[in-house]
C-alpha positions as CSV (number, residue, x, y, z in Angstrom):
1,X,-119.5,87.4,-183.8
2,X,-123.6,86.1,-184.9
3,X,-122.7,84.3,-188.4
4,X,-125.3,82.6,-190.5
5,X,-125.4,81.2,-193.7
6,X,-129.1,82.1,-193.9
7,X,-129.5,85.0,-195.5
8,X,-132.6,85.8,-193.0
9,X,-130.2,85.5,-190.5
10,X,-127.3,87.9,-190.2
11,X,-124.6,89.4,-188.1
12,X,-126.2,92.5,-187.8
13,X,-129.7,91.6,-186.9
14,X,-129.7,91.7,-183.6
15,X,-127.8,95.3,-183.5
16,X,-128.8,98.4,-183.7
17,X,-127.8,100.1,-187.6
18,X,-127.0,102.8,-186.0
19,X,-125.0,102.8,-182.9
20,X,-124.1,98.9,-183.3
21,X,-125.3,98.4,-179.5
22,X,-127.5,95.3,-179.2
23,X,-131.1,96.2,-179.2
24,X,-133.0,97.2,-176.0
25,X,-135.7,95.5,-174.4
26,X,-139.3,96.6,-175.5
27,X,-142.4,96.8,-173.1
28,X,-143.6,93.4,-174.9
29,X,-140.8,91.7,-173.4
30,X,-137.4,90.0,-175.0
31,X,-137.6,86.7,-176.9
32,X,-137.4,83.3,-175.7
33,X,-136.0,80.0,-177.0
34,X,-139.6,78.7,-176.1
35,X,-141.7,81.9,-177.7
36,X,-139.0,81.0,-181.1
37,X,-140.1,77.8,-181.3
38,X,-143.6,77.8,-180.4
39,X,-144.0,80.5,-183.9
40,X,-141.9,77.5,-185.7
41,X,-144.3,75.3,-185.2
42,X,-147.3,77.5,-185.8
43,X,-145.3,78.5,-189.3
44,X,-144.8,74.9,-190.0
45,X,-148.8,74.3,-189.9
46,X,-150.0,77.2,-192.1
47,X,-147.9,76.3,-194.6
48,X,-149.0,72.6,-194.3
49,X,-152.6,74.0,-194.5
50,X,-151.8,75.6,-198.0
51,X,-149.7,73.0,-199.3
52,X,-152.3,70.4,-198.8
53,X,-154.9,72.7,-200.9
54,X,-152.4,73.1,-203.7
55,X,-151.4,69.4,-203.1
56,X,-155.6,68.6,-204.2
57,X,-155.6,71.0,-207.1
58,X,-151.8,70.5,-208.8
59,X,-152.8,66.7,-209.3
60,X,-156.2,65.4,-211.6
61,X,-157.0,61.7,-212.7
62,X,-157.3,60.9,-216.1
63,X,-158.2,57.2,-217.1
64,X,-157.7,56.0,-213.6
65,X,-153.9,57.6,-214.0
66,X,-152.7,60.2,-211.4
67,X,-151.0,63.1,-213.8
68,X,-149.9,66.6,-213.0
69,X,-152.9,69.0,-213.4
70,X,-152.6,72.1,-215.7
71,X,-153.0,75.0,-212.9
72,X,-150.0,73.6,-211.0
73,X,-147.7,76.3,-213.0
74,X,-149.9,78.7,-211.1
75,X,-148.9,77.6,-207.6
76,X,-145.4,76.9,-208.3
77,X,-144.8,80.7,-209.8
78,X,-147.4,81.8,-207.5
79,X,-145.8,80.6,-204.2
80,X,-142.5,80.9,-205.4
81,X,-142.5,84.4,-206.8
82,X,-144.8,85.4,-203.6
83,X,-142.5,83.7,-200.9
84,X,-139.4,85.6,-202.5
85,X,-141.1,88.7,-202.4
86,X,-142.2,88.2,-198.5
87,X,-138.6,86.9,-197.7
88,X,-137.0,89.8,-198.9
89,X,-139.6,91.9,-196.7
90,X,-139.3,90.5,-194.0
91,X,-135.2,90.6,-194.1
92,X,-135.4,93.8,-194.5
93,X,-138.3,94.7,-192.4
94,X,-137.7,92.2,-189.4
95,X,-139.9,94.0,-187.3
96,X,-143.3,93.8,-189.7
97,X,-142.2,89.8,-189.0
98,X,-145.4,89.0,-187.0
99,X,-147.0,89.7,-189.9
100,X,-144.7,88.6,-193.2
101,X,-143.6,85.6,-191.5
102,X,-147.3,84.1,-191.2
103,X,-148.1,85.3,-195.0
104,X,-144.8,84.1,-195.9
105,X,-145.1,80.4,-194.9
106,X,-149.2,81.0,-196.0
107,X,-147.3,81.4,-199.7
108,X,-144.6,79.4,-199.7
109,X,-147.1,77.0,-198.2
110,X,-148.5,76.8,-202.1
111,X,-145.3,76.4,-203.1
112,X,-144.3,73.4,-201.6
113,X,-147.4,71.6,-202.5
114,X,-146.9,72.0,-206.2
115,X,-143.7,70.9,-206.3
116,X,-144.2,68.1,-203.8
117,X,-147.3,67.0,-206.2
118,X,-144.9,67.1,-208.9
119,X,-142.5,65.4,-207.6
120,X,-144.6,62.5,-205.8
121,X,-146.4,61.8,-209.5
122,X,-143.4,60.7,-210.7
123,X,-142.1,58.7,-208.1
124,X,-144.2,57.5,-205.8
125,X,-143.4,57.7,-202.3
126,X,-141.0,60.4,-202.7
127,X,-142.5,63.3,-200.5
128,X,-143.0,61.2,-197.3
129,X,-139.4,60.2,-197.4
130,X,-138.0,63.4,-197.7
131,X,-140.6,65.3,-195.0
132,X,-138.8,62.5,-192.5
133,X,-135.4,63.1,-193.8
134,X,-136.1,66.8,-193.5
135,X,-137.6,66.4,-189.8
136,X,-135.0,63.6,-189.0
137,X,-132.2,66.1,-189.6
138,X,-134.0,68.9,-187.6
139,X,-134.2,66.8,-184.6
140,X,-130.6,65.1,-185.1
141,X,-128.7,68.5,-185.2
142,X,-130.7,69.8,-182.6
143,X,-130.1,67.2,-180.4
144,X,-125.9,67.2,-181.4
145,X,-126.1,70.7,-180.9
146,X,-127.5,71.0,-177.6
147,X,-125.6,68.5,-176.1
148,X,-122.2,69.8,-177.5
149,X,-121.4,67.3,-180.2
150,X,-121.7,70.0,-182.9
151,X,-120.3,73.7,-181.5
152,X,-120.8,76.8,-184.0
153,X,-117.3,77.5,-184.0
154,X,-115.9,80.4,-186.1
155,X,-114.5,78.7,-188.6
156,X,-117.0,75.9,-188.8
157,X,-119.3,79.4,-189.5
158,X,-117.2,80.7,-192.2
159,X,-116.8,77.4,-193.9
160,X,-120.6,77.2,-193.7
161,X,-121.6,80.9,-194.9
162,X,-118.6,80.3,-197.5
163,X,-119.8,77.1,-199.3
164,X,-123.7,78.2,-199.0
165,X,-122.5,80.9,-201.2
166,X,-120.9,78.8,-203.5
167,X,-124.3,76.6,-204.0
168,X,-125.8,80.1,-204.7
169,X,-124.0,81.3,-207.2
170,X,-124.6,78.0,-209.0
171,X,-128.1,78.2,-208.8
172,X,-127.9,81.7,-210.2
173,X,-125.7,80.6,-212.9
174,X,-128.0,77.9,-213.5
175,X,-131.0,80.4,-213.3
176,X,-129.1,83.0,-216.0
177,X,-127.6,80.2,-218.4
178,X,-131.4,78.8,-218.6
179,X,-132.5,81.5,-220.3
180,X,-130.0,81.0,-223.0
181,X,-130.8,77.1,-223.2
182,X,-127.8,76.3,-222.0
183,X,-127.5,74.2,-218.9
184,X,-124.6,72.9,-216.4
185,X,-123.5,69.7,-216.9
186,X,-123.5,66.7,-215.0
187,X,-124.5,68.2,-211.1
188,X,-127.9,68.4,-212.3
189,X,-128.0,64.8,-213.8
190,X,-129.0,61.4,-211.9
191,X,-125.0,60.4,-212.3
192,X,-122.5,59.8,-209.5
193,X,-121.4,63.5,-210.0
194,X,-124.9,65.0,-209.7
195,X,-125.7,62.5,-206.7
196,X,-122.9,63.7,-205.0
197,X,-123.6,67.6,-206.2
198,X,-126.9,67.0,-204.5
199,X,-125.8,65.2,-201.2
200,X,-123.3,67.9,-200.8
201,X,-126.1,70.9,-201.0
202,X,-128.0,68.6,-198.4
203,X,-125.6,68.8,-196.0
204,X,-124.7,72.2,-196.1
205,X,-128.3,72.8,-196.2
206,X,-128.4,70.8,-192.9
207,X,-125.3,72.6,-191.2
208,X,-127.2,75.7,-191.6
209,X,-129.3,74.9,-189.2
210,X,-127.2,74.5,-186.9
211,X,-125.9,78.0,-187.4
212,X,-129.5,79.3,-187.4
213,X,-129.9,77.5,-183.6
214,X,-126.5,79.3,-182.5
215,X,-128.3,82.5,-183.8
216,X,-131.5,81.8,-182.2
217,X,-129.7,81.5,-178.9
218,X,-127.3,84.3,-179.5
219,X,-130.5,86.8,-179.9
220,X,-132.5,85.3,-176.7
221,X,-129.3,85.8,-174.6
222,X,-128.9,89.5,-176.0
223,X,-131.9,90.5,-174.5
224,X,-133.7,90.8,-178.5
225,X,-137.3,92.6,-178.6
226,X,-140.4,90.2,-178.5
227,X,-140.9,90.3,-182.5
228,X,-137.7,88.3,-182.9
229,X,-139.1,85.2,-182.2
230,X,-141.1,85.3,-185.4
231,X,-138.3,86.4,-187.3
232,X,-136.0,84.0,-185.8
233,X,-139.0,81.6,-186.8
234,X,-139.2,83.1,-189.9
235,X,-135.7,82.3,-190.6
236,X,-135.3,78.6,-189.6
237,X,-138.0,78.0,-191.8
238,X,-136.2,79.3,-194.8
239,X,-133.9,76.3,-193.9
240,X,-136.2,73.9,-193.6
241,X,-137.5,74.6,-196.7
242,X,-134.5,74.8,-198.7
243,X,-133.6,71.0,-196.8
244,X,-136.7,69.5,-197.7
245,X,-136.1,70.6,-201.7
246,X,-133.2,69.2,-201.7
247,X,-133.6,66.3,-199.9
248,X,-136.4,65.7,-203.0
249,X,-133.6,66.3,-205.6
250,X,-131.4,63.8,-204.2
251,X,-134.2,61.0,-203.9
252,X,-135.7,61.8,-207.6
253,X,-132.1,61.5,-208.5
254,X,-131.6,57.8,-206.7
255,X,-134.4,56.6,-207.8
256,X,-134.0,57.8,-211.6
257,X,-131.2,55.4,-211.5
258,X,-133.5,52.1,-210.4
């Protein structure tokens, strides 16, 4: 059985809804491991191109001080609200992919540079360390997992899928209980127990990627159309950007405490 903790990235992707027999090959061809990360990297640089713009208009100078600029509420909503909506498309419309997954890392592209202008205001420093953590992590669990150290086992899936939900459902809660003024306490807080909240979301973050490779693999061997690759693009780059948030939680939370 395909598991992912991914959302993006399902059991049932690679099957057909109907019949439950694994896709047929189209005339465009099947995908590759090479094609799937080829559109990674091509994902990875349009949203680097629209992160640097919102990057240069979230942040202003004012007496010779670098200070959040008043549109950045625009970009963070914006890209947020915008990449959510594309996400969801593109789950459920995996074969539009070539098309959502490019305007979906466009948007979320805006997104990230907000946040990461936010972020590196405050403490300086902050976003280059946690675009090397991110990239560090990529290329350590890829490397672990093609050589065998790390194997997607079933139950190392479950245990995956199972705590990715939890952190979701704490998020939501967080979300709802917002609204209210009422927040959760302690895991959000620059204590031991929201350190540990945050390096525990971190790793599972970075175990899902592992699970995303096995699911990369397992659609190239079934023989999936062409358009997967930018899906299965699509998808890895849903965990790469949830890693790279949280890898900026966790440092603003370290270095709160200096």
């Amino acid at each position: 059985m395909i598991r992912s903790g991914n959302p993006a990235l399902k059991e049932s992707t690679f099957l057909d809804l109907g019949s439950g027999a694994v896709v047929s090959r189209g005339a465009d061809g099947t995908m590759t491991l090479n094609g799937t990360v080829n559109k990674t990297g091509f994902l990875l640089l349009l949203s680097v191109v629209t992160a640097a713009f919102a990057w240069s208009q979230s942040v202003s100078t004012v007496g010779g001080e670098t200070v959040v600029a008043p549109g950045i509420l625009g970009y963070l909503l914006g890209g947020a609200i915008g990449g959510l909506i594309l996400a969801l498309v593109t789950t459920f419309k995996k074969e539009w992919s070539p098309v959502t997954a490019p305007l979906y890392a466009l948007v979320e592209g805006f997104f990230l540079g907000a946040v990461s202008a936010m972020y590196e205001v405050r403490f300086d420093g902050i976003v280059f360390q946690a675009v090397v953590l991110t990239f560090g992590t990529l290329g350590a669990l890829l490397l672990a997992y093609r050589s065998g150290l790390i194997k997607a086992t079933e139950n190392f899936k479950l245990g995956v899928v199972a705590a990715t939900g939890g952190i979701a459902l704490i998020y939501l809660a967080t979300i709802v209980l917002g609204f209210f003024n009422i927040n959760i306490p302690y895991i959000h807080e620059s204590g031991l127990i929201g350190i540990g909240f945050s390096l525990f979301v971190v790793v599972i973050a970075a175990l899902n990627l592992v699970l995303d490779f096995d699911f990369i693999e397992s659609g190239v061997d079934a023989g999936a159309p062409k358009y997967m690759e930018w899906y299965g693009a699509f998808g890895l780059m849903v965990t790469l950007v949830w890693l790279y948030v949280e890898f900026l939680r966790l440092l603003s939370k370290l270095q709160s405490r200096n």
